[in-house]
N, C-alpha and C positions, 0 to 999 in steps of 0.2 A: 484532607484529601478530597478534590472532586468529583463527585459519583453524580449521577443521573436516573433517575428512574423512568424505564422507558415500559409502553405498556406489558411488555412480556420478559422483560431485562435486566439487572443494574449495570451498568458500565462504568467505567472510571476512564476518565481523561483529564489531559494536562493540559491548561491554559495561559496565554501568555497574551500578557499587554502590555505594551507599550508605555513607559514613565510618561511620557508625553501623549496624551490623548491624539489616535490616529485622525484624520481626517474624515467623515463621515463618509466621503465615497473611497476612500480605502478597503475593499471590501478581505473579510478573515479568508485566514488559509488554514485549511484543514488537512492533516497528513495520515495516511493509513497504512501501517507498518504490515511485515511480510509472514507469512507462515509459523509458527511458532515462536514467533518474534514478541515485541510489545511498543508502547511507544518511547520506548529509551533509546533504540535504533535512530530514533529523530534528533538525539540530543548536540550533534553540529549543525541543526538547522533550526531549534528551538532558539538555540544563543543567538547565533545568528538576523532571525527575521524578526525577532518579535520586538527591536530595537525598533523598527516601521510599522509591523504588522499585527494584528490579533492572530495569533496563532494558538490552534486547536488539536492535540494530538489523542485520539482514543484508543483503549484498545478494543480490538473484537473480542466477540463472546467467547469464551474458552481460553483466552490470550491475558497476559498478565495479572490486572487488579480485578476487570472486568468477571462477572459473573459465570460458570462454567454449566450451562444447561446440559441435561442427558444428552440432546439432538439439537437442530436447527442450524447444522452446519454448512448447510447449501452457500453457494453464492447470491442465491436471491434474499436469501435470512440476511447476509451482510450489507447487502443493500438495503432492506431495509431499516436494518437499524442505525444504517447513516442519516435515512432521512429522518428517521423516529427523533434523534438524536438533534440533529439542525435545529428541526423544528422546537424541541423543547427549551434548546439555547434562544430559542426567537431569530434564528442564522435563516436569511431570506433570499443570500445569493454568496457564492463565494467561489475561492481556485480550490481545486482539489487536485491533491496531489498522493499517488500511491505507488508502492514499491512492490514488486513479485506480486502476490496474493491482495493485497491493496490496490496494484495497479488491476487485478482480476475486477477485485468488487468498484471501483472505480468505473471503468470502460460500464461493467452493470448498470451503477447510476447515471452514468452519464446519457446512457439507450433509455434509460426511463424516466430521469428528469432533469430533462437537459437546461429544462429551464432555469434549475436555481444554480446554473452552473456560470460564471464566470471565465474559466479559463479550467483544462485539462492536462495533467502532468503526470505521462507514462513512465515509471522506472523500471528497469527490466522489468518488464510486467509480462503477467502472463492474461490467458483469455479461454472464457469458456470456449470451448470446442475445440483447441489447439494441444497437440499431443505432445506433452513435454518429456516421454521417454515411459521406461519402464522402473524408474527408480522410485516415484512417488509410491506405482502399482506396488512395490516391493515391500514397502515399508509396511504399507496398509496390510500385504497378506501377513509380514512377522508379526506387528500386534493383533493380531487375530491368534496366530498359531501359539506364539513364546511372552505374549501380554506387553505393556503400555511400556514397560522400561528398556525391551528388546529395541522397539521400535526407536525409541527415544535415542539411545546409544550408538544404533545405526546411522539417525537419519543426523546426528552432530555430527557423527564421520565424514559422511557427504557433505554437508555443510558447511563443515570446517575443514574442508580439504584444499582448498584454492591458499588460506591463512597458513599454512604450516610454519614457512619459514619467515614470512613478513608477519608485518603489523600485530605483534604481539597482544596489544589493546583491545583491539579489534576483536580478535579471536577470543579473545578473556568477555568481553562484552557478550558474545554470540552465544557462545559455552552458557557463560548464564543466565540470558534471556530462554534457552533452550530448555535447561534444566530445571529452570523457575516454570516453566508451562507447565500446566495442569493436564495434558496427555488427555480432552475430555473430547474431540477431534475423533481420535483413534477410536473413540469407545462409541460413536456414535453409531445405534444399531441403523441407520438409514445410509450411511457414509457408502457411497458407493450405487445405491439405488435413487437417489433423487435425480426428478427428472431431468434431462441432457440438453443443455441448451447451446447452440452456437453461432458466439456473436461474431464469429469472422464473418459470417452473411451479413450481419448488419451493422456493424462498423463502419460505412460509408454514410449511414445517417447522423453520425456524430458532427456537428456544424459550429462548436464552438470552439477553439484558439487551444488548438489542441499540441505542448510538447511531449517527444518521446526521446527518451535519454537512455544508452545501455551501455555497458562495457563491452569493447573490443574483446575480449576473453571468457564472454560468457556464450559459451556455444550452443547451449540449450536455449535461451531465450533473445539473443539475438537477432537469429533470424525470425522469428514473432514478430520483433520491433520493427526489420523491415519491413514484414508482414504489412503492419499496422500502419507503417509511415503511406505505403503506396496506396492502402484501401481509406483511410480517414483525408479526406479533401483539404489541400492547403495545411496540413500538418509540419511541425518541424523535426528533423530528427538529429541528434547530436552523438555521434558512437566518440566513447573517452578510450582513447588508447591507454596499455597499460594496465585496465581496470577489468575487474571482475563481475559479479553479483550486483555486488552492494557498494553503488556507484556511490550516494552518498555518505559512505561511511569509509570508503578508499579515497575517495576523491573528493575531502567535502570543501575546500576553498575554491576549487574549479566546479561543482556542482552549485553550489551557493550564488555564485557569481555567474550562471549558464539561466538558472531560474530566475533571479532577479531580475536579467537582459529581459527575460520573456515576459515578468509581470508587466514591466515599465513598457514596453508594448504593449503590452494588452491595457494596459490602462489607458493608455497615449489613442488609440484604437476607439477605444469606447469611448473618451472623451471628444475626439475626433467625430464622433457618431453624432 
């Protein structure tokens, strides 16, 4: 199993290369999976790219293989230990691509270094400063009040609520990346108090070949994406009818095929340059 040791960290990530050695300007893609998730969520885009591509999926701290610290659950913690992370891979530019909480810490890195960014890839993503309802707040006050497995049980319901009567798979996947989390989030004495940052103000600085992708049926983070589409310059957006949450994992031969179109531009683009 691949672990990395970052200066305050261990993380574990999954990596993928290509049988045929990629092109030297093929640059890796790296994916940051959502909320209580890990990076098994990536596994129709794992098989998928990495036939072309060096693909990189880690997980965050707290989240799967990855190490579970008492604290340091801010969004700027996760941005850092994206770059902590890159850099210890020797990864000097690449696309990144993140989903809900991913797509959070993503837009993060991407406002603070923009430069080893090649190309940006929103999935329902959320955004510090944007108020995604009082459901999150809820969660957070039950594991306080009823402890880590209240919380847990809850927040699968919400979760798993859009999957009841579809995609069986799907929902077996969610269930267990859910119940496999380590609940170390919840427990963070700071969760709540780290300072407030928001990047819908500066979003319009983001300059690099920016997609935003979401589901037609996700109503909480939806409007974000169009949020995001009209404030990030020259950005694309793609809403999949049909689809929920968790575009990639409903919709992964149409998501697969939406991202591809986008890298091959942006390469075409830069080699164009």
């Amino acid at each position: 199993m691949p672990f990395v040791q970052l200066p305050h960290l261990k993380v574990y990530y999954d990596e993928f290369v290509p049988v045929a050695s990629p092109e030297k300007t093929i640059l890796p893609l790296i994916f940051l999976h959502g909320f209580t998730l890990d990076h098994r969520m990536w596994g129709p885009q794992t098989a998928y790219f990495s036939k072309q591509f060096r693909v990189i999926v880690p997980d965050a701290r707290g989240h799967g293989l990855s190490e579970a610290p008492e604290t340091g659950y801010s969004r700027a913690d996760r941005v850092e230990d994206v770059k902590q992370l890159v850099d210890a891979l020797g990864i000097e530019r690449f696309h990144l691509i993140g989903l809900s909480m991913g797509g959070t810490t993503a837009i993060g890195f991407a406002l603070k270094y923009q430069e080893r960014l090649a190309s940006l890839t929103l999935v329902s993503p959320g955004a510090a400063g944007y108020d995604a309802g009082k459901k999150i707040a809820h969660i957070d006050q039950l594991a306080r009040e009823k402890g880590i497995e209240a919380a847990r049980r809850k927040w699968k319901e919400i979760a798993l609520s859009w999957y009841r009567q579809e995609k069986p798979e799907l929902r077996e996947l969610m269930a267990r990346m859910i119940d496999e989390h380590s609940g170390a989030i919840w427990r963070d004495r700071r969760r709540g108090r780290y300072p407030r940052e928001n990047d819908l103000e500066r979003v319009h600085n983001i300059t690099v070949p920016t997609l935003i992708v979401a589901g037609e049926a996700d109503r909480i983070f939806l409007p974000l994406a169009r949020l995001l589409h009209q404030r990030i310059t020259d950005s694309k957006l793609i809403v999949c009818n049909d689809v929920g949450h968790m575009v990639n994992l409903e919709a992964p031969e149409r998501f697969n095929r939406d991202l591809v179109s986008f890298l091959e531009a942006v390469a075409k683009a830069d080699f164009g340059a």
